[in-house]
PyMOL commands that place a pseudoatom at each C-alpha (Angstrom):
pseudoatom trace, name=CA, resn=UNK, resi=1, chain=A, elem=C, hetatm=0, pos=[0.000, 0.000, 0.000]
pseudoatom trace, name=CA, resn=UNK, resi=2, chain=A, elem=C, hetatm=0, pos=[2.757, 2.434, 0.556]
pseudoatom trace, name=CA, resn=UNK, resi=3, chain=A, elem=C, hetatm=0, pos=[4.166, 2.002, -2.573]
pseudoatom trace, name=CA, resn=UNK, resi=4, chain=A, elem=C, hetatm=0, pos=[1.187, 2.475, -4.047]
pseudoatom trace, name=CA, resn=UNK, resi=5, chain=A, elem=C, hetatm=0, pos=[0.690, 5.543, -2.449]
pseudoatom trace, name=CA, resn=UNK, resi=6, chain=A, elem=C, hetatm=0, pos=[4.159, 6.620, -3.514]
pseudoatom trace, name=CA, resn=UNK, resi=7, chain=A, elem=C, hetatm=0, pos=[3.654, 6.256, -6.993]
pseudoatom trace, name=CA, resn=UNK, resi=8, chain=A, elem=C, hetatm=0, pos=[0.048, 8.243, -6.821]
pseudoatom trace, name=CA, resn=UNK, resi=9, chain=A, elem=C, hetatm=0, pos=[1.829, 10.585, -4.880]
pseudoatom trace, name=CA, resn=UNK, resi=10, chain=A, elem=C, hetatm=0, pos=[4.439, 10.804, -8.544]
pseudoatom trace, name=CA, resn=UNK, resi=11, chain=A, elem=C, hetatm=0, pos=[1.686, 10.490, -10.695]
pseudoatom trace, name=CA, resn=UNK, resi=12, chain=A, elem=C, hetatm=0, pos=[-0.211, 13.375, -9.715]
pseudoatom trace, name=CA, resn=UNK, resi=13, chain=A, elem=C, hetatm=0, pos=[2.500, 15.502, -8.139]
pseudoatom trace, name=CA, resn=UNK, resi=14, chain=A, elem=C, hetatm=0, pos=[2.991, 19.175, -10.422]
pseudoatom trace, name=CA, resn=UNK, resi=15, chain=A, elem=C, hetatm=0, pos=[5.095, 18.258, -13.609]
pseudoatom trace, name=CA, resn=UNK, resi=16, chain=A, elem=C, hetatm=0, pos=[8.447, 21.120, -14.514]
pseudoatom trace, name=CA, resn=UNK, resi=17, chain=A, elem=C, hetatm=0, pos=[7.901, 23.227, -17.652]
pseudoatom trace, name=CA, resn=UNK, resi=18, chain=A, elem=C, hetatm=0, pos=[9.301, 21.985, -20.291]
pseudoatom trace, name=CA, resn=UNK, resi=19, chain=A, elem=C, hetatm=0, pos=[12.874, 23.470, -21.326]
pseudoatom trace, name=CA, resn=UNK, resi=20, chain=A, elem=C, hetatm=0, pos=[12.964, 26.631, -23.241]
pseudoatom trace, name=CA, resn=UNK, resi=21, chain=A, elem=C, hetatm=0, pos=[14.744, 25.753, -26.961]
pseudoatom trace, name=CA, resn=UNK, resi=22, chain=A, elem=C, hetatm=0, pos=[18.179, 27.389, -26.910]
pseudoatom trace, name=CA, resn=UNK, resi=23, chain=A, elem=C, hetatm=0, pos=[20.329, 28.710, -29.133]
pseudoatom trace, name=CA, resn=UNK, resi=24, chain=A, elem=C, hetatm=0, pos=[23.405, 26.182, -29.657]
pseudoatom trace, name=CA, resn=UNK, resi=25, chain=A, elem=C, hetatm=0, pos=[22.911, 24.146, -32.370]
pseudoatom trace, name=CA, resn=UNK, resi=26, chain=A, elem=C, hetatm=0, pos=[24.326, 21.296, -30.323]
pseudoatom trace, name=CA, resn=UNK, resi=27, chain=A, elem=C, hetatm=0, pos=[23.862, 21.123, -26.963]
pseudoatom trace, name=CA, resn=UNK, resi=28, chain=A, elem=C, hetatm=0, pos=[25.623, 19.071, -24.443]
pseudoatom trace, name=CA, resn=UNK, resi=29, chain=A, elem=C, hetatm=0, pos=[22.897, 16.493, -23.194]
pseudoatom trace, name=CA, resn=UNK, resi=30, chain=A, elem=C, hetatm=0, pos=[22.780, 16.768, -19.314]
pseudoatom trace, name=CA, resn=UNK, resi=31, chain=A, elem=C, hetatm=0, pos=[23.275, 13.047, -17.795]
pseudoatom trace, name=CA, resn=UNK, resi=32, chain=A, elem=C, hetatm=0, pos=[20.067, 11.517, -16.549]
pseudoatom trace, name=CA, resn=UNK, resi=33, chain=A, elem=C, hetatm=0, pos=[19.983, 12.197, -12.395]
pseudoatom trace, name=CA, resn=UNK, resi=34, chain=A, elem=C, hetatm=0, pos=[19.923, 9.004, -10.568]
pseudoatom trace, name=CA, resn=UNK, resi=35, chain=A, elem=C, hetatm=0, pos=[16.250, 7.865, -9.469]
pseudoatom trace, name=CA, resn=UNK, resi=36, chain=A, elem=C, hetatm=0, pos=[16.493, 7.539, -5.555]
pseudoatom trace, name=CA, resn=UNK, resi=37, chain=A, elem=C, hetatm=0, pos=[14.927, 4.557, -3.836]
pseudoatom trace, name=CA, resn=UNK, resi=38, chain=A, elem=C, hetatm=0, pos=[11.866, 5.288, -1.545]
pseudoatom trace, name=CA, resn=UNK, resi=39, chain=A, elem=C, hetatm=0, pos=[11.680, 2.922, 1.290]
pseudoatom trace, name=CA, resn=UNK, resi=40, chain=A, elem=C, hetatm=0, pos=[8.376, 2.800, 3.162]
pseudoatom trace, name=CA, resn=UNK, resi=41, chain=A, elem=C, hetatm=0, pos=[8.691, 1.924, 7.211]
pseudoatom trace, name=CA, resn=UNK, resi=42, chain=A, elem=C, hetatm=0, pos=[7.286, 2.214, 10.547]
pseudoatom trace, name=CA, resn=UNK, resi=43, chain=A, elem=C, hetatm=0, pos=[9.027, 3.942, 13.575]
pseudoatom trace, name=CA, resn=UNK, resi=44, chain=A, elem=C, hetatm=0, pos=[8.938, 0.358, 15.149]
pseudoatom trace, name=CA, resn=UNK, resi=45, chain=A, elem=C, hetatm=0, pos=[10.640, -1.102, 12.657]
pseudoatom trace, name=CA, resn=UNK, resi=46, chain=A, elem=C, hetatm=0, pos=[13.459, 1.461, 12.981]
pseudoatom trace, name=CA, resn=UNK, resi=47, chain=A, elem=C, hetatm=0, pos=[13.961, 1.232, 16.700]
pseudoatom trace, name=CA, resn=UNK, resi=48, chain=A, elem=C, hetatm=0, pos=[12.603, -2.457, 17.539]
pseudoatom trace, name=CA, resn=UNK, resi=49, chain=A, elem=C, hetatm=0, pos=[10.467, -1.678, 19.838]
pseudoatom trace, name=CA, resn=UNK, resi=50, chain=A, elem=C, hetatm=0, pos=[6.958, -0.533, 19.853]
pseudoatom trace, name=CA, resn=UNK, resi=51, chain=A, elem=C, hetatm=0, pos=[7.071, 1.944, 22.822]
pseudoatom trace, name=CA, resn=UNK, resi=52, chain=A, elem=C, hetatm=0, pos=[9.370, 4.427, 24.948]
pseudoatom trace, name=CA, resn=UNK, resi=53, chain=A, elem=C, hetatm=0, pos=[9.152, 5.229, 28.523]
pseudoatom trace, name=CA, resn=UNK, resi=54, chain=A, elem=C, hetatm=0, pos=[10.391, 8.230, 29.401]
pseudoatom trace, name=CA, resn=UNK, resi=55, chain=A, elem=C, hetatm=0, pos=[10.749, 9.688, 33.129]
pseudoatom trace, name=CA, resn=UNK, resi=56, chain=A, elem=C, hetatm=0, pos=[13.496, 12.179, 32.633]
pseudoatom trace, name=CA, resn=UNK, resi=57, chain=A, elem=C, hetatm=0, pos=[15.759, 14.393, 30.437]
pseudoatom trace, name=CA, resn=UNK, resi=58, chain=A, elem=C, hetatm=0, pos=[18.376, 11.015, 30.262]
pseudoatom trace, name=CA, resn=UNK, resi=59, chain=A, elem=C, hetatm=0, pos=[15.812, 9.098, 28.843]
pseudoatom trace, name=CA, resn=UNK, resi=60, chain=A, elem=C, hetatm=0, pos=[15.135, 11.430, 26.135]
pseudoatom trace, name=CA, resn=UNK, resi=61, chain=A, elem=C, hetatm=0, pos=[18.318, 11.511, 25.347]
pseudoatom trace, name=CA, resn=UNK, resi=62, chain=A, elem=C, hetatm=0, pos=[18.750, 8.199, 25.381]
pseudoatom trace, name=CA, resn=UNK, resi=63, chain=A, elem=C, hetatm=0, pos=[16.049, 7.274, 22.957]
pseudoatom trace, name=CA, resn=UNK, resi=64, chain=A, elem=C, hetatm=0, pos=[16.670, 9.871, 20.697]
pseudoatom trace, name=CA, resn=UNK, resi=65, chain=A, elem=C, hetatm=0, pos=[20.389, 8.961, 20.585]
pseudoatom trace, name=CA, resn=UNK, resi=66, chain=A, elem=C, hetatm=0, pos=[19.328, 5.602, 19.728]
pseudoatom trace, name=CA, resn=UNK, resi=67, chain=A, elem=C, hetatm=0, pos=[16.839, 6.041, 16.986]
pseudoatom trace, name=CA, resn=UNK, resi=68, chain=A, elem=C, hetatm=0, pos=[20.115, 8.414, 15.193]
pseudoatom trace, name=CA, resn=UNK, resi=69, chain=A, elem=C, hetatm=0, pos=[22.120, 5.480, 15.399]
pseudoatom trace, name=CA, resn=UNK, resi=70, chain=A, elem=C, hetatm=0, pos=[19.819, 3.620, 14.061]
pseudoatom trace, name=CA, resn=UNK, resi=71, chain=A, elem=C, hetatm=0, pos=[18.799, 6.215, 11.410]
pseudoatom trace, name=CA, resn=UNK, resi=72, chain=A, elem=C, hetatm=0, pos=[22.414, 6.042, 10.125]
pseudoatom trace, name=CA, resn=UNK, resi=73, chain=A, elem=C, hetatm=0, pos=[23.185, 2.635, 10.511]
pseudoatom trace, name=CA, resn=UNK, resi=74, chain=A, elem=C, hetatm=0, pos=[20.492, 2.204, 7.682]
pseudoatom trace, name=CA, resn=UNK, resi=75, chain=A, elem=C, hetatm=0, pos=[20.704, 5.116, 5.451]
pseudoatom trace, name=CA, resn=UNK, resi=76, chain=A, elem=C, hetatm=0, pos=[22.498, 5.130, 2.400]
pseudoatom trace, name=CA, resn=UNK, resi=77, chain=A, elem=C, hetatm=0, pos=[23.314, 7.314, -0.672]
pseudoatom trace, name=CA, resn=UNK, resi=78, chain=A, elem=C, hetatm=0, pos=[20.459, 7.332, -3.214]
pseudoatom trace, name=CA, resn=UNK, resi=79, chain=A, elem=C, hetatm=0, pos=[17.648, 6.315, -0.093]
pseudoatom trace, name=CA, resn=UNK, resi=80, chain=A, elem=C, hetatm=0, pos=[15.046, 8.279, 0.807]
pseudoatom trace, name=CA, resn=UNK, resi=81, chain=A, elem=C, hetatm=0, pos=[13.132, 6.892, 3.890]
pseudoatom trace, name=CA, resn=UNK, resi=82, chain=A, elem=C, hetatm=0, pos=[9.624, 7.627, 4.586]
pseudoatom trace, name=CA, resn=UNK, resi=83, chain=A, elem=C, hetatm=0, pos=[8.805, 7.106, 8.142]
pseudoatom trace, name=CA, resn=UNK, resi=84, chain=A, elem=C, hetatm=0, pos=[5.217, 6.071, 9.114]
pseudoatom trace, name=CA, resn=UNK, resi=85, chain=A, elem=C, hetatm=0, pos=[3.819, 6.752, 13.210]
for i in range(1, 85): cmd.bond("trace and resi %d" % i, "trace and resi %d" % (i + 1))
show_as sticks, trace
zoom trace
């Protein structure tokens, strides 16, 4: 379902102009830009576990420290990661 939502998401998302015609008879074609993967995910399945329990600053902290270790253990060049609640 996510990727399906993704790809309604491209369909009907505003298209660029098209490019203007220029003037040089031969143009340097610009190499196509790499299409980035779009990985769908829950919070959960980020941090393993399904809840937090905070009583203090530390724990905060502590959490948030561990879902940016795990937010880098995972990412990669050319990922983009869509994060679900």
């Amino acid at each position: 379902l996510f990727k399906e939502m993704h790809e309604l998401d491209e369909k009907y998302a505003p298209k660029s102009e098209p490019p203007q015609p220029t003037t040089n008879p031969n143009p340097t074609p610009k190499p196509p830009e790499p299409k980035k993967e779009v990985v769908n995910t829950f919070l959960k399945h980020v941090v393993h576990t399904t809840s937090w329990h905070i009583e203090s600053e530390a724990d905060i902290d502590k959490y948030c420290e561990q879902l940016k270790r795990q937010l880098k253990e995972n990412m990669r060049e050319g990922l983009i990661y869509n994060i679900k609640f």
